[in-house]
C-alpha positions as CSV (number, residue, x, y, z in Angstrom):
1,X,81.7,93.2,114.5
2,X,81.8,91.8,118.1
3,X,82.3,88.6,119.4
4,X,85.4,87.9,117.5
5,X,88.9,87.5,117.8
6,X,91.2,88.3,115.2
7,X,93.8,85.7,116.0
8,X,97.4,85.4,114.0
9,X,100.5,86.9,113.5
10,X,102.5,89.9,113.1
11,X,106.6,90.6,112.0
12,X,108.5,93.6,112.3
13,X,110.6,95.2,109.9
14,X,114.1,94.3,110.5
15,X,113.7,91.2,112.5
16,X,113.5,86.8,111.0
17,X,110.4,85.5,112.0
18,X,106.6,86.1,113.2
19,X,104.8,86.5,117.0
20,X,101.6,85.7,117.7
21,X,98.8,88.2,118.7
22,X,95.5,88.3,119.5
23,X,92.6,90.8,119.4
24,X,89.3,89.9,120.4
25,X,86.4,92.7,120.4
26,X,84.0,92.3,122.6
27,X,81.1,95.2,121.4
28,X,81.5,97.6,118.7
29,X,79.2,101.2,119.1
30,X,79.1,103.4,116.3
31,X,79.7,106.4,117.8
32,X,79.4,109.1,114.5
33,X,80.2,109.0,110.7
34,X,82.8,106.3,110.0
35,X,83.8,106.3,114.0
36,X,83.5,103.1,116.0
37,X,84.4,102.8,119.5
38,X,85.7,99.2,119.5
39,X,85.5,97.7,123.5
40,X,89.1,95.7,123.1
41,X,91.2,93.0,124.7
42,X,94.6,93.5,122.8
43,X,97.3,90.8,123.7
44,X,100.8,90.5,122.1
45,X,104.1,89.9,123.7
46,X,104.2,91.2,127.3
47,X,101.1,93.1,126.6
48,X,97.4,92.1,127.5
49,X,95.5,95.3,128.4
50,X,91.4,95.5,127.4
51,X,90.7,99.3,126.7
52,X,88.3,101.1,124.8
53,X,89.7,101.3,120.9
54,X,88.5,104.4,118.9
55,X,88.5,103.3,115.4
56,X,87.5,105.2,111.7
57,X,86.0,102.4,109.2
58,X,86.0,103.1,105.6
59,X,84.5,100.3,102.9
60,X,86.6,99.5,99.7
61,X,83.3,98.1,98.4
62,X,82.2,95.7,100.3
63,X,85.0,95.0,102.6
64,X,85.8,97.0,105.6
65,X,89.3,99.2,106.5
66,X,90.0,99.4,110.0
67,X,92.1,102.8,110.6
68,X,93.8,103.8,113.7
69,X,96.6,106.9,113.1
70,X,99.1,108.0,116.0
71,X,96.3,106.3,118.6
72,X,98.1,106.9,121.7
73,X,96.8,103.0,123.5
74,X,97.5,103.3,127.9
75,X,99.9,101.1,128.7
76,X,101.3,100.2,125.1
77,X,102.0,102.9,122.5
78,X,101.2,104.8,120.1
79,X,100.2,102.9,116.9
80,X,98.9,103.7,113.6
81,X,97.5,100.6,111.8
82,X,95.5,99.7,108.5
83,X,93.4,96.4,108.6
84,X,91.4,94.9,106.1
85,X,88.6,92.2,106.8
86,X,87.4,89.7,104.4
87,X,85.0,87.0,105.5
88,X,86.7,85.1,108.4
89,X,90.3,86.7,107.4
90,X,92.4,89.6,108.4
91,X,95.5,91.6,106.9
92,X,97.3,95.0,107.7
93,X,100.4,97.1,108.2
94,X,100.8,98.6,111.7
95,X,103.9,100.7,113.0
96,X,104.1,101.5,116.8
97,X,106.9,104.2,118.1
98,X,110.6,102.8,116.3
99,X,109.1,99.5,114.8
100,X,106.5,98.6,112.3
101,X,105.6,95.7,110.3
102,X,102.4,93.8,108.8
103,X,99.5,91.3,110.5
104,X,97.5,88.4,109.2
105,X,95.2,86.0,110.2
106,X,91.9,84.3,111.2
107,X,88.8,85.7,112.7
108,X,87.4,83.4,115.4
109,X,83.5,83.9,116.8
110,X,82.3,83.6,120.2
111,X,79.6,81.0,119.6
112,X,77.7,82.4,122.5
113,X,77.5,86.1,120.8
């Protein structure tokens, strides 16, 4: 996975409504057994950082689980998140300090990758 952007939308728990995000990854390395090292641009509300994403990917057959627990992200958080892909489709749960909530959305490719 790299090239893409998963681009959609996220709510949190409590509040009417969704905001946008986006996050594109730009290279994926596998560094050892299900650990990925995902190189990130992650952009939602005030946020837009690009860091280097540490990631555990498990398959439920043959679709992958993107895990992140208690990731500690400079500049943002902590956030603990499960994301499922399906062909050119996303969907999780995240929860990040006093909020949490759930994602969705497309998967966009950069033609040039």
């Amino acid at each position: 996975m790299r090239g893409v952007t998963l681009a959609g939308w996220f709510s949190t728990d409590g509040r009417e409504g969704l905001s946008k995000d986006r996050y594109t990854i730009e290279s994926a390395t596998h560094m050892t057994g299900d650990t990925w090292l995902f190189q990130a641009r992650i952009r939602f509300g005030k946020h837009d950082v690009a860091v280097p994403v540490p990631v555990t990917v498990r398959w439920a057959g043959d679709t992958p689980v993107i895990m992140v627990t208690d990731l500690s992200i400079p500049g943002m958080g902590t956030y603990t998140a499960r994301v499922v892909i399906y062909r050119d489709r996303y969907a999780g749960t995240w929860k990040g300090g006093k909020h949490a909530g759930a994602m969705f959305g497309g998967i966009e490719r950069d033609s040039g990758k």
